[in-house]
Residue frames as qw, qx, qy, qz and C-alpha x, y, z in Angstrom:
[[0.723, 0.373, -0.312, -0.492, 70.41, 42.64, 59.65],
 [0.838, -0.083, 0.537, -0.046, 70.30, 38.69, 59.42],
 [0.429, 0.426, -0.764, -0.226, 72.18, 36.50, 57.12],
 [0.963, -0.189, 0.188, -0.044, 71.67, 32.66, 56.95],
 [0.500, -0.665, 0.491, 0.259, 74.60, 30.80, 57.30],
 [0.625, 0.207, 0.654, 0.373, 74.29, 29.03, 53.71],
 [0.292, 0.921, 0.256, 0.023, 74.03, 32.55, 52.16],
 [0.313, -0.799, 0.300, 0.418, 77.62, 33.29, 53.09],
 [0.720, 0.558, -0.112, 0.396, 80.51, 34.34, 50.15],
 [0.624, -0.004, -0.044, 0.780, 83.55, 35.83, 50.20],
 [0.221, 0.342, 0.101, 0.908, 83.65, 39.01, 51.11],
 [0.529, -0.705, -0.441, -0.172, 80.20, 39.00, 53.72],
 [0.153, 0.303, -0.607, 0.719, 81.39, 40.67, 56.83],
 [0.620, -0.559, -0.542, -0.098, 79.51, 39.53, 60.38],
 [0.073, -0.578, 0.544, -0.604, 79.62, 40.66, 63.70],
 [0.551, -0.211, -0.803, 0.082, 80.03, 37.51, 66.24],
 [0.705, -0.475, -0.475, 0.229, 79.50, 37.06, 69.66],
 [0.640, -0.250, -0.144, 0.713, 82.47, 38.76, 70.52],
 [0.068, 0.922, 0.151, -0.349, 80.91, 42.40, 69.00],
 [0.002, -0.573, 0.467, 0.673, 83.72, 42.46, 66.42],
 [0.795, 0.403, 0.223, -0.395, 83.42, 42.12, 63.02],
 [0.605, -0.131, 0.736, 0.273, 84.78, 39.42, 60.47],
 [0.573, 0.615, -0.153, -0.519, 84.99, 39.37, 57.04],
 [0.839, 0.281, 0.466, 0.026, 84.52, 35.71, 55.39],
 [0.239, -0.578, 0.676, 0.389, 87.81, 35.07, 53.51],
 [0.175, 0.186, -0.934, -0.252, 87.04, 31.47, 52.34],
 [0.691, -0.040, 0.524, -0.497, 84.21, 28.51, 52.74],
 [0.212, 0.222, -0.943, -0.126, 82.79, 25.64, 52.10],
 [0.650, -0.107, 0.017, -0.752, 79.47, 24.28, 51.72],
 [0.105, -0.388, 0.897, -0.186, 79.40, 20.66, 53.45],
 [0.837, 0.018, -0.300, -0.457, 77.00, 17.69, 52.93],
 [0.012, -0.410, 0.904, -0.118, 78.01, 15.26, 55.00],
 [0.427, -0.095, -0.826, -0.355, 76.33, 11.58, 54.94],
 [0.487, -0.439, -0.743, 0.138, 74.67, 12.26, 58.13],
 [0.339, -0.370, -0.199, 0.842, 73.59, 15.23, 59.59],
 [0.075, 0.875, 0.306, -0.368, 72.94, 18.36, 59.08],
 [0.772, 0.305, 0.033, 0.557, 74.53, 20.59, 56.07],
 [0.555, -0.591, -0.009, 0.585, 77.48, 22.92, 57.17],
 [0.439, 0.883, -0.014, 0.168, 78.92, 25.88, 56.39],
 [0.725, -0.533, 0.025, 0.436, 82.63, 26.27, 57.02],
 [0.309, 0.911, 0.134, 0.240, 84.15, 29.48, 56.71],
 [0.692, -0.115, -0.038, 0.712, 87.39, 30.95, 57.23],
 [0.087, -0.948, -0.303, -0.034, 87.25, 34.74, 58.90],
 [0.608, 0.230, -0.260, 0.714, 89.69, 37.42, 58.81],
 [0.189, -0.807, -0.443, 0.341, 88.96, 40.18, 61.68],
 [0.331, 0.814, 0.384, 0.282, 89.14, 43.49, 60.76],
 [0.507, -0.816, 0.252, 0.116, 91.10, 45.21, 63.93],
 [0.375, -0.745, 0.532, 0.146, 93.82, 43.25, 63.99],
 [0.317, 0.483, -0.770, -0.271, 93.95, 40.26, 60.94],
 [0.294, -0.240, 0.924, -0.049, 93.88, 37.41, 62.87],
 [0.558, 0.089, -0.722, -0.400, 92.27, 34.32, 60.74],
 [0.317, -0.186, 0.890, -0.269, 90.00, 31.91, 62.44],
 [0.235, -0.061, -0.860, -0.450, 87.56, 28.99, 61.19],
 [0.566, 0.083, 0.579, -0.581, 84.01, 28.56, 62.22],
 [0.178, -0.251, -0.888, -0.342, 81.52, 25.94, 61.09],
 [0.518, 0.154, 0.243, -0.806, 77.43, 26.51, 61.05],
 [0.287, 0.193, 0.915, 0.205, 74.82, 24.97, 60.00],
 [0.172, 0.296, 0.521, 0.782, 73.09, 26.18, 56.82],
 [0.081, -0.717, -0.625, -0.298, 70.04, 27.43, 58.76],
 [0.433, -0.503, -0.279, 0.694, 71.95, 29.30, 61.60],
 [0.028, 0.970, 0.188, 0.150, 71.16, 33.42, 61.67],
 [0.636, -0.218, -0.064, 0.737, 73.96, 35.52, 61.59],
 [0.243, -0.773, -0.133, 0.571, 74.57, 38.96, 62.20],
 [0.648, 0.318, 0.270, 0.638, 75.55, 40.49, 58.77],
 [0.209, -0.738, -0.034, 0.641, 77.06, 44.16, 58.54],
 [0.536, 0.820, 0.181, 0.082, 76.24, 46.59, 55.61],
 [0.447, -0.330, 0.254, 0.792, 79.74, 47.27, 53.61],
 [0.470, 0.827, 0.271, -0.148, 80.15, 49.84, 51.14],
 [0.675, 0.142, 0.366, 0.624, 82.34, 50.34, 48.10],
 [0.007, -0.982, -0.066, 0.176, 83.56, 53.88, 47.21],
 [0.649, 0.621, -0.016, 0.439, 86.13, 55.03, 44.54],
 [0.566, -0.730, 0.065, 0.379, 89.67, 56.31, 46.00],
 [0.434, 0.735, -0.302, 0.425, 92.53, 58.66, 44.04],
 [0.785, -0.402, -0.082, 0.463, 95.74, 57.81, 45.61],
 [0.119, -0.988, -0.048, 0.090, 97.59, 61.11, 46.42],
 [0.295, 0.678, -0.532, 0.413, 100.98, 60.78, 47.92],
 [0.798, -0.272, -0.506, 0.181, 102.73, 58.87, 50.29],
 [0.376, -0.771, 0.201, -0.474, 103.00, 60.65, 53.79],
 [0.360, -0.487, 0.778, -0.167, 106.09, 58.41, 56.07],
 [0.067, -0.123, 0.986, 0.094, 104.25, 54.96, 55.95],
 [0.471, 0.498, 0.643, -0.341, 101.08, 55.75, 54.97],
 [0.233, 0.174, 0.719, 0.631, 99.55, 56.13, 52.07],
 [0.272, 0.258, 0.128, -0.918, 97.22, 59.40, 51.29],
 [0.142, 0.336, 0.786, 0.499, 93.90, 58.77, 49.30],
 [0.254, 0.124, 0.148, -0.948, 91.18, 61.23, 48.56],
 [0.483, 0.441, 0.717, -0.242, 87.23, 59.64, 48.59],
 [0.266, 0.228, 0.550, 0.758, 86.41, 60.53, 44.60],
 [0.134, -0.647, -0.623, -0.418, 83.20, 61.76, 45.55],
 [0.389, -0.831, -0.390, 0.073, 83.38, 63.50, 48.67],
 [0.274, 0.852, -0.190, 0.403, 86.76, 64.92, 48.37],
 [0.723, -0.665, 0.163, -0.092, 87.09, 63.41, 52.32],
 [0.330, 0.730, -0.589, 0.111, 91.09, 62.58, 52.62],
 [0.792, -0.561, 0.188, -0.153, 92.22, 59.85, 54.68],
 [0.211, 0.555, -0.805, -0.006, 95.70, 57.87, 55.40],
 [0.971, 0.046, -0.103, -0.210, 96.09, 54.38, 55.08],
 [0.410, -0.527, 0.726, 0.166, 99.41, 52.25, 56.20],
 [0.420, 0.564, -0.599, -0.385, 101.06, 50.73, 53.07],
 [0.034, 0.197, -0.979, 0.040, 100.85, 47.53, 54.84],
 [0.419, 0.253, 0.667, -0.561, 97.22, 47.38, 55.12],
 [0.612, 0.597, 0.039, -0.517, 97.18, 47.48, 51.21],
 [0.729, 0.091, 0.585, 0.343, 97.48, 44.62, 48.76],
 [0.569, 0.559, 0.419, 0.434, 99.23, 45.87, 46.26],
 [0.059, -0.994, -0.075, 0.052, 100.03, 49.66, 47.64],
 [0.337, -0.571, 0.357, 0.658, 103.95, 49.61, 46.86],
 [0.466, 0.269, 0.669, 0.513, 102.74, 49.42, 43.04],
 [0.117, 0.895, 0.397, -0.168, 100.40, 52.57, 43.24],
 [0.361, 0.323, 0.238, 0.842, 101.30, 55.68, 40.97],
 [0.019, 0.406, 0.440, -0.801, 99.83, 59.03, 41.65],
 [0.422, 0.218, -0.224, -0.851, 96.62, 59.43, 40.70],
 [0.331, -0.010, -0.930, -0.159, 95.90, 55.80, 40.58],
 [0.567, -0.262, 0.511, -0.591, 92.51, 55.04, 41.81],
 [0.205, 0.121, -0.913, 0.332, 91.31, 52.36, 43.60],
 [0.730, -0.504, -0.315, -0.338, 87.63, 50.43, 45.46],
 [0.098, -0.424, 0.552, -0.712, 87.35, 50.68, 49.16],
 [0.547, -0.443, -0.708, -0.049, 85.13, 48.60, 51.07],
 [0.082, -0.284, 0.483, -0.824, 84.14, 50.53, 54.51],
 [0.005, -0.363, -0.902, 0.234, 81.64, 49.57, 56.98],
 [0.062, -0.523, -0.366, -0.767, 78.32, 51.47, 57.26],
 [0.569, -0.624, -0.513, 0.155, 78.34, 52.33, 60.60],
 [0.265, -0.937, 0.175, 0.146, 79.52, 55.63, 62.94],
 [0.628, -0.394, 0.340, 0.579, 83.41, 54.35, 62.23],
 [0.472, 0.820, -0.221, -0.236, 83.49, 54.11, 58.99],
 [0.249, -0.658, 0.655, 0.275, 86.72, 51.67, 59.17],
 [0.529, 0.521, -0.538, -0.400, 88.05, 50.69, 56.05],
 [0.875, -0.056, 0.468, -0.112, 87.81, 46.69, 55.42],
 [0.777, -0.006, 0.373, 0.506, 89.79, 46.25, 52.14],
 [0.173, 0.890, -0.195, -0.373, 91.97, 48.33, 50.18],
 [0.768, 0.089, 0.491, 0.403, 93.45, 46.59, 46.81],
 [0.155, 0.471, -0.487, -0.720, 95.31, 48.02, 43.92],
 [0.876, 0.349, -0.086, -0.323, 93.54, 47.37, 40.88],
 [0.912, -0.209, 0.341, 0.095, 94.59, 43.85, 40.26],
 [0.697, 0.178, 0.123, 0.684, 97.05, 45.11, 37.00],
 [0.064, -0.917, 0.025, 0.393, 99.16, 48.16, 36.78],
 [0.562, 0.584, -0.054, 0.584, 101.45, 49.63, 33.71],
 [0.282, -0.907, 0.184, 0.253, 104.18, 51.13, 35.36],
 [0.589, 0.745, -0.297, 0.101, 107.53, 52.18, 33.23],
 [0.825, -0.264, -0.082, 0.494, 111.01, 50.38, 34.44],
 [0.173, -0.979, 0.094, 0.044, 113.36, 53.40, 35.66],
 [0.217, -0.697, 0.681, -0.053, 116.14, 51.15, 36.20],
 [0.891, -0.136, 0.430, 0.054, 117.88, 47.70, 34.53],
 [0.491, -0.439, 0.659, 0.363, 120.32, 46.28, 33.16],
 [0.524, 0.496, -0.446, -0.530, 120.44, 46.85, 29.12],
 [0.833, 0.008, 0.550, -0.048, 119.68, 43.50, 27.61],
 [0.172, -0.609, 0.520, 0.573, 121.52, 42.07, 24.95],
 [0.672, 0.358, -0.325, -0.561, 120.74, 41.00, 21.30],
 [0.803, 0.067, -0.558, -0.199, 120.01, 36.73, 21.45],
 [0.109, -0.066, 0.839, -0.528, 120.31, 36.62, 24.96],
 [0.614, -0.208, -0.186, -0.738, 116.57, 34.31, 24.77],
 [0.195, 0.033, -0.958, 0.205, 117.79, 31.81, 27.30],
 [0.445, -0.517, -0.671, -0.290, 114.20, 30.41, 28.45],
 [0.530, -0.751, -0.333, -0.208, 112.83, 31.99, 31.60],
 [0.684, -0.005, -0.205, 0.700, 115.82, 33.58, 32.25],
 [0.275, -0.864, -0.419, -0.044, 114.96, 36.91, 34.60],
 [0.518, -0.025, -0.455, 0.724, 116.94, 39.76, 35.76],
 [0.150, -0.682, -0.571, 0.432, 115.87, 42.98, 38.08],
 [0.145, 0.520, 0.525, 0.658, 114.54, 45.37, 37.34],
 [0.176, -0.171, -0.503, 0.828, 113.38, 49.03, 39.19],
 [0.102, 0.593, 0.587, 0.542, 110.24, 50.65, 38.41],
 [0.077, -0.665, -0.258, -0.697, 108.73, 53.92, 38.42],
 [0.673, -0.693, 0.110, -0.236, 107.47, 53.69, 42.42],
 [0.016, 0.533, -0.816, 0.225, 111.18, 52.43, 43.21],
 [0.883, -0.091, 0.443, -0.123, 109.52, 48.53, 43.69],
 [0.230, 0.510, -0.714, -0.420, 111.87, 46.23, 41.91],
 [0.901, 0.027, 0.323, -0.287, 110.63, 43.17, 40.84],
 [0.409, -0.299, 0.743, 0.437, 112.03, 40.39, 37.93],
 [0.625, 0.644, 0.023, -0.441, 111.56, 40.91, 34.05],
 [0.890, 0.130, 0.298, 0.319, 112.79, 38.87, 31.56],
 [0.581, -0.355, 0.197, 0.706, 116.26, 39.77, 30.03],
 [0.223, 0.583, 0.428, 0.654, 114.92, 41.64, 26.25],
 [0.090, -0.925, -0.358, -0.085, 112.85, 44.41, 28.57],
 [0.507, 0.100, -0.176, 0.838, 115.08, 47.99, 29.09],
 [0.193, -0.202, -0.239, 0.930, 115.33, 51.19, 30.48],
 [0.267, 0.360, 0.057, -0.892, 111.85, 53.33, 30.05],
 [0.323, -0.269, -0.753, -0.506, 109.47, 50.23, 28.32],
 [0.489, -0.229, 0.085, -0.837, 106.39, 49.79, 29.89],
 [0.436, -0.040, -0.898, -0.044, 105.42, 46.92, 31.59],
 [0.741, -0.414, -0.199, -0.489, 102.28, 45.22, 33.27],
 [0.390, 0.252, -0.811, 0.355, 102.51, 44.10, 36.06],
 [0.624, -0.423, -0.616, -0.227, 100.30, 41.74, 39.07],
 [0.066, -0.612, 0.446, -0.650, 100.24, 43.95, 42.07],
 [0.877, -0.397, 0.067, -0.263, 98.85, 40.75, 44.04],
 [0.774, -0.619, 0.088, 0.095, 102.63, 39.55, 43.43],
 [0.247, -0.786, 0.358, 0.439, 104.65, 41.67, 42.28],
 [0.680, -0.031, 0.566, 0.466, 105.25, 39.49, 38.89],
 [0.067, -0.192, 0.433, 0.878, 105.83, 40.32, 35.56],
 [0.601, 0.363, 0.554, -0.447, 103.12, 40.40, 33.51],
 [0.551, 0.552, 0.386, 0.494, 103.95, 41.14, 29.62],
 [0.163, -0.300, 0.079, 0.936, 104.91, 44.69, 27.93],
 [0.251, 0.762, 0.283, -0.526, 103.05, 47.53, 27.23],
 [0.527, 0.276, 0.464, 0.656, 102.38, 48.50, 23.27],
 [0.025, -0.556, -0.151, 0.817, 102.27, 52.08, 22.92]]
């Protein structure tokens, strides 16, 4: 399937030249005072990460590659992967914890969108925790009555053993939100 090059977002995946495929991080639609206009796009490959820039021009044909999105229940964590089960098919599959944004924040049972190609692999293209999570703090230091020194933080353990920093009022077994893109606080949970 074809893609023009001024059709491209975030998240398109292509296959270049090179027979792998890329999946279109960033861009930039270019007008320059002469010329043709440009797309410049920042790719992330899919194998192995690596990050490179190309530039087109808006009419150029590219190679685009059908992705699909498919609901995941996270299981249990198996050494350094991470188990998930396909919601619909029941199909199981493991995932390294490092290949997921957000995957030391997951709870069991937490699900989660996949992106996969549509093609004989199948290989997964992104795996994100939903962007918040409530998880309960297991472990911190008891805070103390008018301790409200401004933006004053201390650690804190939660539930999946990630510690992160909460402000000094939050204790043992509250609930708190929290931004699995980086790890901050976010506010507490009313029950």
């Amino acid at each position: 399937m074809a893609i023009l090059a001024g059709d491209i977002k975030k998240g398109v995946c292509l296959r270049l030249d090179d027979g792998k495929i890329w999946v279109v991080i960033d861009f930039l639609h270019k007008k320059p005072g002469k010329g043709n206009t440009v797309m410049i796009t920042k790719l992330r490959n899919v194998e192995d990460g690596r990050v490179l820039e190309r530039t087109w021009i808006v009419s150029a044909k590219l190679d685009d590659v059908t992705v699909s999105h498919q609901q995941f229940q996270y299981l249990y964590k198996e050494g350094e992967d991470l188990v998930f089960m396909n919601t619909e098919t029941f199909e199981q599959i493991n995932i390294n914890k490092d290949l997921i944004t957000g995957g030391d924040f997951l709870k069991e049972g937490e699900t989660m969108v996949m992106a996969s190609i549509d093609d004989q692999t199948g290989a997964i293209l992104t795996a994100e925790a939903p962007v918040k999570i409530n998880l309960a703090v297991s472990y911190t230091e008891p805070g103390f009555a008018g301790n409200t020194a401004t933006n004053a933080t201390k650690p804190a353990t939660l539930e999946t053993g990630v510690e992160i920093r909460v402000p000094l009022f939050i204790n043992e077994g509250d609930i708190i939100e929290v931004d699995t893109r980086d790890g901050s606080y976010v506010g507490r949970v009313k029950e």
